[in-house]
C-alpha positions as CSV (number, residue, x, y, z in Angstrom):
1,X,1.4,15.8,-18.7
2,X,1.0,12.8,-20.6
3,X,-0.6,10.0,-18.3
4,X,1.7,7.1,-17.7
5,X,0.9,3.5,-18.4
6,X,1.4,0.4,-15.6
7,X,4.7,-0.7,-17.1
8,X,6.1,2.6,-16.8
9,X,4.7,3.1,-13.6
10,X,6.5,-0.1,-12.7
11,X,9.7,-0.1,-13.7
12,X,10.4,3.7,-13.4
13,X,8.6,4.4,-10.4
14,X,7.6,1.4,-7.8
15,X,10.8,-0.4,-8.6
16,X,13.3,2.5,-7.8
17,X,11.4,3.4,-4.8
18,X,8.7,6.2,-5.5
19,X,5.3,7.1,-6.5
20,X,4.4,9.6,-9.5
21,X,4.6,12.6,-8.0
22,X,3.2,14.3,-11.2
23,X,0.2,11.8,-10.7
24,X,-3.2,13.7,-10.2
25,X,-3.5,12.3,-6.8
26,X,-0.9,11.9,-4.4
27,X,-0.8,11.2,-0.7
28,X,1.7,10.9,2.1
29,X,1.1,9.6,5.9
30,X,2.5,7.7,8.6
31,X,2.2,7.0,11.6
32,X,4.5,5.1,14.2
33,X,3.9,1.4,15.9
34,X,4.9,0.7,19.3
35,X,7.3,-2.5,17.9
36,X,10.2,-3.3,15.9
37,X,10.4,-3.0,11.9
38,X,10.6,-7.3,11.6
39,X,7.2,-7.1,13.6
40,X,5.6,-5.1,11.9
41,X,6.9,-6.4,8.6
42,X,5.5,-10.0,9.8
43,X,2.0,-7.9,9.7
44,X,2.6,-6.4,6.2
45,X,3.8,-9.0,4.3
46,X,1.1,-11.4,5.2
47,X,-1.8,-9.6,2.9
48,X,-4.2,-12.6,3.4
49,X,-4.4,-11.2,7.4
50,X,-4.6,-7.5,6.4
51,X,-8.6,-9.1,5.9
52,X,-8.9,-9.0,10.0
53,X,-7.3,-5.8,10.4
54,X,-7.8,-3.2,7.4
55,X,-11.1,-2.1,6.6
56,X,-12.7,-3.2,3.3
57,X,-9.6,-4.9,2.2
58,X,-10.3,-8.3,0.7
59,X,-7.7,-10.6,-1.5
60,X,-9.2,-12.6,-4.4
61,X,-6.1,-14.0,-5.6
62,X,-2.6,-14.7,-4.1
63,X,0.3,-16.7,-4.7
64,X,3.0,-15.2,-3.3
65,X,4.5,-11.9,-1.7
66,X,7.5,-11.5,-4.1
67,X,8.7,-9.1,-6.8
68,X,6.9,-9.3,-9.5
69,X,4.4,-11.5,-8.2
70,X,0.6,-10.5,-9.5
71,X,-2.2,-10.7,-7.1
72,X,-6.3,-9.6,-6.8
73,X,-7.7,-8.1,-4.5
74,X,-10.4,-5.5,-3.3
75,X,-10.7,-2.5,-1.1
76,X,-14.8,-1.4,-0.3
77,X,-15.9,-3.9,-2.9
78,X,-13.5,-2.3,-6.4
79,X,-12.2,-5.1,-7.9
80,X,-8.0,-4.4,-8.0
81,X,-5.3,-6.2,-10.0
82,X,-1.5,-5.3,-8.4
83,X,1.7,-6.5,-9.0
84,X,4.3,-6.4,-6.4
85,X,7.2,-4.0,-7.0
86,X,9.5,-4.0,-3.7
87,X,9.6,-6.6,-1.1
88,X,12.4,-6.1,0.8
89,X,12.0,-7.3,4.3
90,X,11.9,-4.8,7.3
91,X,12.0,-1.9,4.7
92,X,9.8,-1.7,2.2
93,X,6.4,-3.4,0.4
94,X,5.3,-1.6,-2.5
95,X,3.0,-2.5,-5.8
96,X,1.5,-0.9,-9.2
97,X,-2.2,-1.9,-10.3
98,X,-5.2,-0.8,-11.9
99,X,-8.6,-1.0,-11.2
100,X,-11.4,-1.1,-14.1
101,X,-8.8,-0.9,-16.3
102,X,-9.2,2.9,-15.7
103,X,-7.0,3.9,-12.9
104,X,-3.4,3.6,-12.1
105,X,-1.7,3.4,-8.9
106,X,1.7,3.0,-7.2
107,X,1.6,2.1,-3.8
108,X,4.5,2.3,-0.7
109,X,5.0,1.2,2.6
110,X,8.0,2.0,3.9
111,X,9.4,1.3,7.6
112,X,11.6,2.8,9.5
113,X,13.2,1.6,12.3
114,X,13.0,4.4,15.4
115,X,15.1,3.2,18.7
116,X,12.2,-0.6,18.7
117,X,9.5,1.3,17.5
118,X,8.7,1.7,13.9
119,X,7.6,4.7,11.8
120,X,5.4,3.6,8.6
121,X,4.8,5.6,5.8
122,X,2.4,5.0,3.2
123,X,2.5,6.4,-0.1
124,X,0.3,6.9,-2.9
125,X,0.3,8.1,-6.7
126,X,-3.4,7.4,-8.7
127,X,-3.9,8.6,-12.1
128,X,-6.8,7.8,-14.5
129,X,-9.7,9.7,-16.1
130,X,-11.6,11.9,-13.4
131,X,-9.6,10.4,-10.7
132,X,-10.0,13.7,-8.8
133,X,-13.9,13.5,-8.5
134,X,-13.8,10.0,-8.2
135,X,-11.0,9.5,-5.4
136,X,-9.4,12.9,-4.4
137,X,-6.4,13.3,-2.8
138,X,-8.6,13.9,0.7
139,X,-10.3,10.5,0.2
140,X,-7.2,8.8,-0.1
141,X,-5.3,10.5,2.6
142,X,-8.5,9.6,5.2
143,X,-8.4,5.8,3.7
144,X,-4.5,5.6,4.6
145,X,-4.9,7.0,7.8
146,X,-7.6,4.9,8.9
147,X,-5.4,1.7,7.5
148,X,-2.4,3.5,9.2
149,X,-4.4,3.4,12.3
150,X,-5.7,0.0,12.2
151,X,-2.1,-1.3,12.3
152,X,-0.9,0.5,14.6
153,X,-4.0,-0.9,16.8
154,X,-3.3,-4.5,15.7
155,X,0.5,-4.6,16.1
156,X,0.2,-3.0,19.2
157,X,-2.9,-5.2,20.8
158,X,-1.6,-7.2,24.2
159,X,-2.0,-10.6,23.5
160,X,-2.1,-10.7,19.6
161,X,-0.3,-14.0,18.3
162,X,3.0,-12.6,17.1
């Protein structure tokens, strides 16, 4: 299968509300927070505090959380470049980027409401040359899990400013 380029990736994919399932790497998890979609959509949306909650994430550049918006950022150190897809708010937050002009990604986070609690899913397509040795589908699952995890913790820590 021919590998697809960021614009496709885009406007096919991030825009109408999936990943590249034919992508090399895929990866699907979620987890459920102990509080209402809006709440944890208050977490999400604010990518310059993801920095005290989600490990190695760190953002370089950011205007604005809208569609279309670009922004910079960096997870362990890799330099990223993302542009924001969906931001629909209490629903979904979703972006395509590269990194090292290399490798290819679409990126959701989707919430759904469950009787004030609120079930987050994070998906993940990543294409590029060797992307399997160099972040397998294993890798990627553990780092969404533990980023799952860590917002669960943070949304649901007693006494967090809200």
């Amino acid at each position: 299968m021919a590998a697809r380029n960021l614009k496709t990736l885009h406007e096919e994919y991030a825009l109408r509300g999936r990943i590249d399932e034919g992508a090399p790497v895929t990866s699907s998890s979620d987890i459920v927070i102990d509080a209402p979609a809006q709440e944890v959509w208050d977490v999400l949306a604010d990518l310059r505090g993801w920095e005290t909650w989600a490990p190695g994430f760190r953002v370089r550049a950011l205007d604005a959380v809208e569609p279309g918006r670009e922004f910079r950022w960096a997870q362990d150190g890799t330099p990223l470049r993302s542009r924001f897809a969906v931001v629909d708010p209490g629903r979904e937050l979703s972006w395509t980027g590269s990194s090292l002009g290399l490798y290819r990604a679409v990126d959701r986070m989707v919430l759904t409401p469950e009787g004030g609690r609120t079930r987050v899913t994070l998906q993940e397509s990543l294409a590029g040359p060797l992307v399997r040795r160099v972040f397998g589908a294993r890798k990627l699952r553990a780092t969404h899990e533990t980023r799952l995890k860590a917002l669960k913790t943070h949304v649901e820590t007693p006494g967090r400013t809200r």
